[in-house]
C-alpha angles and dihedrals in degrees: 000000000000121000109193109207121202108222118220120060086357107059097010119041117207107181101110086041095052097047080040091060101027087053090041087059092048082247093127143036119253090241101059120114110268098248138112092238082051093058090041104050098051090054089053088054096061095048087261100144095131096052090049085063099043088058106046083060090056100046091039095056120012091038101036100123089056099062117095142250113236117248113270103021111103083050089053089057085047082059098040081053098050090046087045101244131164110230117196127179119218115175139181106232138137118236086230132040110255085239137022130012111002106245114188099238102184091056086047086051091052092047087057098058101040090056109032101031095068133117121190094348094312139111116248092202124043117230091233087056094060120090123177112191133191104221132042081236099055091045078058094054096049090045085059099036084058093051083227100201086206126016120192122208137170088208123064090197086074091066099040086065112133086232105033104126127256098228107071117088100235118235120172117204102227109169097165095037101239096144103046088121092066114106122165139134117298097359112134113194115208122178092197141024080244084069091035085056090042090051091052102037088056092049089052099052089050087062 
């Protein structure tokens, strides 16, 4: 079995970097919620769009290591290596940020995984399993070019692309719960990686 994984907000969580940051530049107020649509938000409020973006460059590329894992994650590859499936990461992501200094954000992506992502000196990803595309349509195309038996996403456009593949068993990553309406064909909504593992699990022993 293969599980494809998107990367940002699915995989890394940036919500404390981001009001850390945001707080450290005078750009929020101490009050506001800790989360990166928090911080957003309220720049987008003052007219503040530019500096978002800005922003988003900054955090993506020269903070990187500080961002999160999600809870449960490190413990959903444990259970990947103990079934026997393959995990590989493809992400939507540019190599430069759209404004200020040009990070390289695929290179800070890769740092990330190679140091965080670690577990009694190894590495919980291989190199070769880790695919960072420029467009939403190429990320489709190496979903599909993989035969991914699962794919998890935090953004159901992804899998309402005219060319995302069929194959993969659709589960959208949904920790605070803004998509519970959809309901269409295929599409599996999980609030934590706990429910992604349990998913999979079910599906693996069915096999």
């Amino acid at each position: 079995m293969k599980v494809g994984l998107d990367f940002d907000n699915t995989i890394v969580s940036y919500d404390k970097v981001f009001y850390d940051v945001a707080l450290e530049q005078s750009l929020i107020p101490n009050e506001l919620q800790k989360s990166k649509l928090a911080v957003r938000d309220y720049l987008r409020q003052k007219d503040q769009n530019d500096v978002w973006t800005e922003l988003q460059g900054y955090v993506y590329g020269k903070r990187m290591l500080d961002a999160d894992i999600f809870p449960g994650f490190k413990s959903f590859l444990e259970f990947a290596k103990e079934y026997y499936i393959n995990i590989i990461i493809v992400s939507h992501k540019t190599i430069h940020p759209y404004k200020g200094p040009k990070y390289n954000l695929h290179d800070s992506a890769r740092e990330f995984i190679s140091e965080i992502l670690l577990q009694d000196g190894g590495h919980l990803i291989r190199e070769e399993n880790i695919f960072f595309e420029l467009t939403q349509n190429s990320k489709a195309l190496k979903i599909a070019d993989e035969s991914c038996d699962f794919f998890v996403d935090d953004l159901p456009e992804i899998f309402q692309l005219d060319n995302f593949p069929t194959k993969p068993t659709k589960i959208l990553f949904d920790p605070e719960e803004n998509h519970s309406e959809l309901n269409y064909s295929g599409l599996i909504i999980c609030k934590d990686w706990g429910m992604i593992t349990q998913t999979i699990k079910d599906d693996s022993s069915r096999r």
